[in-house]
N, C-alpha and C positions, 0 to 999 in steps of 0.2 A: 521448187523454187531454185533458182540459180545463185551462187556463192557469189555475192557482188555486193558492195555499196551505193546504197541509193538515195540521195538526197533526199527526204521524206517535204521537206521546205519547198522543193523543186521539181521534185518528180526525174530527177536528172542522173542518170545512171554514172558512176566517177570510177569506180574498181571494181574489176572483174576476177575470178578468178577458177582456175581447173582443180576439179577436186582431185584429192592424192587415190594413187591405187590400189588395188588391193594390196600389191608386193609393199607398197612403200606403210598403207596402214598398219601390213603381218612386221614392218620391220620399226615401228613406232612400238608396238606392243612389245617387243624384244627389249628394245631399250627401258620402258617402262617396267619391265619385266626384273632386267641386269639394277636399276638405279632403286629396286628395292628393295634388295636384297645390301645393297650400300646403306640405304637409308635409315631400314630398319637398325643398324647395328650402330648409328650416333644417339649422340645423348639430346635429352630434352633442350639441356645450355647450347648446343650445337643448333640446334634447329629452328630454335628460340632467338639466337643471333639472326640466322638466315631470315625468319620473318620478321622479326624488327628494322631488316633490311629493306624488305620489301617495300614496308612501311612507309621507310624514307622515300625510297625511288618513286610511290605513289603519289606521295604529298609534294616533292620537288618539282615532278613531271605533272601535276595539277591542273595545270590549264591548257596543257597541248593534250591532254585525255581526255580530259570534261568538251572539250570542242570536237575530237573526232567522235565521242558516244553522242551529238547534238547533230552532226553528221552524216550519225548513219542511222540512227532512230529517231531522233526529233524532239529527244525532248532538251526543256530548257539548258543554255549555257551553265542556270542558277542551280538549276538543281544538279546538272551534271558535277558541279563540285562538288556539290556536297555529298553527291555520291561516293565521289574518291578519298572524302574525308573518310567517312562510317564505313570502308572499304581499308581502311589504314589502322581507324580504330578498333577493327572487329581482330587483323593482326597482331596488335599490340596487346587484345585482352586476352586473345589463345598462347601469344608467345609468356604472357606472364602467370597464367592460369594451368596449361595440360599439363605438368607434371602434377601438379595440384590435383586439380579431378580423371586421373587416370593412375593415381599412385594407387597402391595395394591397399584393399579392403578386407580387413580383416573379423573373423567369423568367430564367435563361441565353441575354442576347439573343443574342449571338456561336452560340451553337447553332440560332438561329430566324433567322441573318439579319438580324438589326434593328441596330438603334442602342439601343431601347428594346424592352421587353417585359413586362409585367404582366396582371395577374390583378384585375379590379376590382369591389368586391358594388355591384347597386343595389335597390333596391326593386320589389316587380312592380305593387301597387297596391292595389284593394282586395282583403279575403282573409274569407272566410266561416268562421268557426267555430261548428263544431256541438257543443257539450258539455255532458258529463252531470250529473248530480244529486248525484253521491257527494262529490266536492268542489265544491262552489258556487264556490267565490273562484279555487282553484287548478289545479282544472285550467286557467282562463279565463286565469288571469296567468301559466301558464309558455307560452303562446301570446302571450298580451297585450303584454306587456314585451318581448321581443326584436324581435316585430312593428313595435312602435312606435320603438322605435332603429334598427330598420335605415328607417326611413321609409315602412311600410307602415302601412294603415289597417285597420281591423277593423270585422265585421258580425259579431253573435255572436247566434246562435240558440240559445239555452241549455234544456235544459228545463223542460219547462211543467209541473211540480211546485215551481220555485224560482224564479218569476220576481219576487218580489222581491232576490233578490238579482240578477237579471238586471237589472231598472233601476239597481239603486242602481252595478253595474259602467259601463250605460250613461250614466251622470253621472258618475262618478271622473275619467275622463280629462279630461274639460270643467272640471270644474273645477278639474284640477290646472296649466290652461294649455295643453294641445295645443292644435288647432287645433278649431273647432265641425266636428265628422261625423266623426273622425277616430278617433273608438270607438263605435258604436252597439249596441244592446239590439233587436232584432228579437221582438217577442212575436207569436209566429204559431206553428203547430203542423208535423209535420211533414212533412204535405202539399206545405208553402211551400218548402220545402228544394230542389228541383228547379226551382222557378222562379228562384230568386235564385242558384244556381248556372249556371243557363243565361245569365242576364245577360252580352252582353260587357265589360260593366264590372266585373264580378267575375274576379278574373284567378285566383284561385286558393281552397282550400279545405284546413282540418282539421278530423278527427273523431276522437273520445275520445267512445264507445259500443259499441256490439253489434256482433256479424260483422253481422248481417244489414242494420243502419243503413249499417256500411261498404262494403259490396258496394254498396249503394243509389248511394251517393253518388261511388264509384268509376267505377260506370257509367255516372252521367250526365259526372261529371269526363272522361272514357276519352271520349265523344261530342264533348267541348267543346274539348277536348284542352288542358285545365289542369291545373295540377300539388297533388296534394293528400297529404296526411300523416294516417297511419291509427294510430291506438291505438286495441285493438279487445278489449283486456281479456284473461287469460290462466288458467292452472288452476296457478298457479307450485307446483314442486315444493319442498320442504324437506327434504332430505337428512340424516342421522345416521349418521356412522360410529363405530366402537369406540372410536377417538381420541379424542372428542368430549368435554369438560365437558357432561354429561346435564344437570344443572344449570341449566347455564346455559344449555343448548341448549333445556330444557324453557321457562326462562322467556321467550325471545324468543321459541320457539313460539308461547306465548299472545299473547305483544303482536303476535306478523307474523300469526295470526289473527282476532283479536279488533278488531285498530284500526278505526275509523269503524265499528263496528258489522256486523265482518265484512265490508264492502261499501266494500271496495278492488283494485283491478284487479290489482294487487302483489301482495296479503296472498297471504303461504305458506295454500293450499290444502289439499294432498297431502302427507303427513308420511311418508318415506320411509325406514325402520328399521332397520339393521341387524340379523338376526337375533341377535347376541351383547349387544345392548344395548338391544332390544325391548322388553321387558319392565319394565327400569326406566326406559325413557324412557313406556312408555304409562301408568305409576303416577302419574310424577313430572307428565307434560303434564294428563291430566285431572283430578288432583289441583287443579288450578291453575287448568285449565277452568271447574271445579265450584264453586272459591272466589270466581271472580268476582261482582260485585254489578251485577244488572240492575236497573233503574229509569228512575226520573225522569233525562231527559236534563241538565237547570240542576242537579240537586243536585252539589253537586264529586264527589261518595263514590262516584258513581256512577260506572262501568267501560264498561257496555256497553246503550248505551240502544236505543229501539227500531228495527225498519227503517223504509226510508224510505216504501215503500207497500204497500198491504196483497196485493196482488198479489206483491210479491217475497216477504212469505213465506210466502206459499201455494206462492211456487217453491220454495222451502227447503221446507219440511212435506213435499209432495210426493217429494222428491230425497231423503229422510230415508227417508220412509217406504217407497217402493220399495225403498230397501237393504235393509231390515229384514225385510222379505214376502221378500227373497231370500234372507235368512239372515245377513245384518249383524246383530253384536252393539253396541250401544249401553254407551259406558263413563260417558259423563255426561248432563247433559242429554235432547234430542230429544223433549219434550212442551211444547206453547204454553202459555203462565202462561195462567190467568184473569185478566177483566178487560180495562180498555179499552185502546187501543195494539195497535201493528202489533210485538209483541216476541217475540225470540223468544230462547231461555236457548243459552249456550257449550254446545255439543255435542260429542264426541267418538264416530267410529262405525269399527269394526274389523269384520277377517272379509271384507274386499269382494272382489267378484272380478265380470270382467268383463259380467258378465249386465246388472248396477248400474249405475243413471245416473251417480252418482255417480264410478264408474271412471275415465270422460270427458270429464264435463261440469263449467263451472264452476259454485260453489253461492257463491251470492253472500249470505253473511250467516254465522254466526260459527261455521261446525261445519266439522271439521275431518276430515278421511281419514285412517286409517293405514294403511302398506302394509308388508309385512314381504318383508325382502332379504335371500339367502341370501350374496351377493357383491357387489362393487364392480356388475361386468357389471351384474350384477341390478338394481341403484339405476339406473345410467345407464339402462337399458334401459325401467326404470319412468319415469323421470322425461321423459324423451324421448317417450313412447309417448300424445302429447298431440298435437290440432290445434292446438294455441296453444304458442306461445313469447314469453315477454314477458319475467317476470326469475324468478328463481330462487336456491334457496339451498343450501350446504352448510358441515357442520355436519364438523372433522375436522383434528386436530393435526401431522396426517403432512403435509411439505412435497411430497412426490410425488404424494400425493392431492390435494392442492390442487391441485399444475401439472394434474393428469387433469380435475377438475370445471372449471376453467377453461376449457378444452378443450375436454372433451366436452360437457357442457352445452349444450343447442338453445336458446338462449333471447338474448331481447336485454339482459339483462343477468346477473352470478354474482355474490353476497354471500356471501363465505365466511369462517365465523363471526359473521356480524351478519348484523340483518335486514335484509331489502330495503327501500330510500328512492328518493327521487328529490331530488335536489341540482342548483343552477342550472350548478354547474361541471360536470358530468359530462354525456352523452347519457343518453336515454331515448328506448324505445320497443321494437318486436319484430321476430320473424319469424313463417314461417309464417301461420298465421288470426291472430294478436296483430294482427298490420298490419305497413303500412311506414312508413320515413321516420325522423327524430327529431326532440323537441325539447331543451330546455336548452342548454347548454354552445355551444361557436362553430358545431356540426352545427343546433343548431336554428334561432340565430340567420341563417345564411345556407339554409334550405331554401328560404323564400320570398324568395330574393333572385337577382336575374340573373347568373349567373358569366361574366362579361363578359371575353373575351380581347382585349385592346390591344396591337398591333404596330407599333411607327413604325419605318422606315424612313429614310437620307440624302435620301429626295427625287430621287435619282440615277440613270442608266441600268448598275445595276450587281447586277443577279438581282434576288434577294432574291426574298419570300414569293410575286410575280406569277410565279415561273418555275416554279414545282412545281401539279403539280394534286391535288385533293382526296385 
C-alpha cells in the first residue's frame, strides 16, 4: 500500500507521500534514542504538565482533526469527535494517575530477610508502535499516554492510508512540551517494520492489526528477545438470553455493530440467539439495521459512512456473498449502493452454518451474523468456538447467568448488558489469536516498564538474601 490519503467518500486520491529512508529512519531512532534518556530523568509533575497539554491542543484543534480522520478513513464527522474527546480524556486520567500506579510497592521485608523490600516501575526506552487505520487518534493515545508517563518514548509506524494523521500525532507531543524525539511519526511502509524493531535501541514494541501483521512482528520481537503487546482483533460474540430487554438489546446491537463503520476490533460480530427469543430479537435488530442512514460521512444525519478502503469491502461482499451461495438468508441489506465511495449498507445474514466463511472469520464492516441457540451450553459453546478472543458480550437478567458468562466467556473482556468499550481505567486486550498483553488501566501502563525488585539489607554478617540460592 502506498503512504497517501484517500477519500474513502470518494475514492479520490488528495496526499501522497515518499516514505523516509533507511539513513533518515537509523537517524529518528538516534533522536528517539537521545530524548530518553532526557525523559526519563523528569518528574511525573513535569510530564503530567506536558500531557495535560496535549489534552488542550486536542480538544481546541477538535474539529480540524475529527474532519481530517473522516477524510482519510471514513468514518463519521460525529464519531470522529468524540474520538478526540476520549483521546484527551485518556491524557488527563494517565497525567493524574501514573505516579499513583507506578509508585513503589512495597513487600513483607521481615519475610525476604531485609530491612527494606519494594517493587519499583522504570521505563525500558524506546518502544515501536505499529497501529491501524480504524481509529487514527486512538488507538495511538491509549499506547501514547501511559507510554509517556511512565517515561518511555515512542516511534509510531501508523498506517499508510492515514498518515496525515500520523504527522499531525508526530508533532502533538513536541509541542505540548515533552522533550524533541520523544513521540515520533515513522512514514515508511511495512517492509520497514523489522528493521526498526531489530534496532538495539528499540527496546520494545506494540501492535493493534491483523493475526498475520502480529505473528510478523512477534517473530522478529521472539529473535530480539524484546518484549511486545499484541491486539490482534477479534469475531466478539453478542449473546441474548430470554431474560434479556429485546429492546434494548436490539438497539445496542446496532450501535456494538455498526460503530466506526462496522470497523472495530470490539464491535459485537456474532449475534448469538436464544431460540425462545430468536425471532423477535431478529425483527426487532434488522428492523434497526435497515433504518439506518448510510452517506456522506460530514453530514451529522449520517449513521454509517463508508469503509475505509476499497479492498475491505471487497472483503465484506465476498464474505457476504459466500454465505449466501451456501444457503444464508439475507434479512437486510448485503447489495453495494451505486455510486462513488467504498460503502457498503447495515447487513443482517441468518441460516449460517459452518461451510461459511463467515462462521469463523472476522467481517470487518457493518453486517452482522445471527446464530440460533437451543441452550445456555449452546450459546457458550458458539461463542467460544472462535480463534479469537478479544471481548464479548451478553445480553440476560438472571444474576446466575451472569456469574456463568463471566466465567465462561473465552475472551479478554465480558459486557453484560451494555456494549463493549475500551475505558482508560479498566484493561484491554485478548486471548487466544486476539493477542497478548494489555493496555489502559495500571496493566497497561507498567507492561512496558521494568518490574524492578529492590532488597536492602543491615549491611551485616547476618544471612539474609546471599545465603539461599536461586
Amino acid at each position: 500500500m502506498s503512504i497517501a490519503t484517500i477519500n474513502p467518500a470518494t475514492g479520490q486520491t488528495l496526499k501522497t507521500y515518499d516514505p523516509m529512508s533507511p539513513e533518515q529512519v537509523d537517524e529518528a531512532i538516534g533522536r528517539a534514542d537521545e530524548a530518553f534518556r532526557t525523559l526519563r530523568a523528569t518528574t511525573f509533575a513535569d510530564r503530567a504538565r506536558w500531557l495535560n497539554a496535549a489534552a488542550d491542543l486536542l480538544l481546541g484543534e477538535c474539529d480540524e482533526l475529527a474532519r481530517l480522520m473522516t477524510v482519510e478513513m471514513g468514518k463519521t464527522f460525529v464519531s470522529a469527535r468524540a474520538e478526540v474527546a476520549k483521546c484527551a480524556a485518556a491524557c488527563r486520567f494517565y497525567a493524574a494517575n501514573a505516579e499513583r500506579l507506578l509508585a513503589d510497592e512495597p513487600a513483607d521485608a521481615a519475610a525476604v530477610g531485609a530491612t527494606r523490600a519494594f517493587t519499583r516501575y522504570q521505563p525500558l526506552g524506546p518502544v515501536l508502535a505499529v497501529m491501524p487505520w480504524n481509529f487514527p487518534l486512538w488507538q495511538v493515545m491509549r499506547f501514547a499516554a501511559p507510554a509517556l508517563m511512565a517515561g518511555n518514548v515512542g516511534l509510531l509506524k501508523h498506517a499508510s492510508n492515514v498518515p496525515q494523521s500520523a504527522l499531525y500525532l508526530g508533532d502533538l507531543f513536541g509541542r505540548a512540551g515533552f522533550p524533541a524525539g520523544a513521540f515520533q511519526s515513522l512514514l515508511v511502509g511495512a517492509e520497514a517494520v523489522g528493521q526498526v524493531l531489530a534496532d538495539p535501541r528499540v527496546r520494545a514494541a506494540t501492535l493493534t492489526g491483523s493475526e498475520r501483521a502480529g505473528r510478523a512482528v512477534a517473530r522478529t520481537a521472539g529473535q530480539e528477545i524484546k518484549k511486545t503487546v499484541l491486539e490482534l482483533g477479534g469475531s466478539d460474540p453478542f449473546v441474548v438470553m430470554p431474560s434479556a430487554d429485546i429492546e434494548l438489546a436490539a438497539e445496542a446491537a446496532t450501535t456494538a455493530r455498526c460503530q466506526n463503520n462496522g470497523q472495530s476490533c470490539i464491535a459485537a460480530k456474532r449475534f448469538i440467539v436464544h431460540t425462545d427469543v430468536f425471532d423477535s430479537f431478529a425483527r426487532a435488530f434488522a428492523s434497526r439495521m435497515d433504518a439506518l442512514t448510510v452517506g456522506d460521512p460530514m453530514d451529522p444525519d449520517t449513521d454509517v459512512g463508508p469503509l475505509a478502503t476499497e479492498q475491505g469491502r471487497l472483503d465484506v461482499e465476498e464474505q457476504v456473498d459466500d454465505a449466501v451461495r451456501k444457503g444464508a438468508r439475507v434479512l437486510c441489506g448485503g447489495q453495494r449502493p451505486d455510486g462513488d465511495g467504498w460503502y457498503y449498507p447495515p447487513t443482517v445474514v441468518t441460516d449460517l452454518n459452518p461451510t461459511m466463511r463467515m462462521w469463523t472469520e472476522e467481517v470487518f464492516g457493518p453486517v452482522a451474523g445471527l446464530f440460533r441457540a437451543e441452550s445456555y451450553e449452546q450459546a457458550i459453546e458458539l461463542a467460544n468456538g472462535t480463534n479469537f478472543g478479544l471481548g464479548s458480550n451478553a445480553w440476560t437478567r438472571d444474576p446466575a447467568e451472569q456469574e456463568r458468562f463471566a466465567t465462561d466467556l473465552d475472551a479478554g473482556s465480558v459486557f453484560i448488558n451494555g456494549m463493549t468499550t475500551s475505558f482508560p481505567e479498566l484493561p484491554f486486550g485478548g486471548v487466544k489469536n486476539s493477542g497478548y498483553g494489555r493496555e489502559l488501566s495500571a496493566h497497561g501502563i507498567r507492561e512496558f516498564c521494568n518490574t524492578k525488585t529492590v532488597w536492602v539489607g543491615e549491611g551485616v554478617a547476618s544471612g539474609g538474601a546471599g545465603s539461599h540460592s536461586e
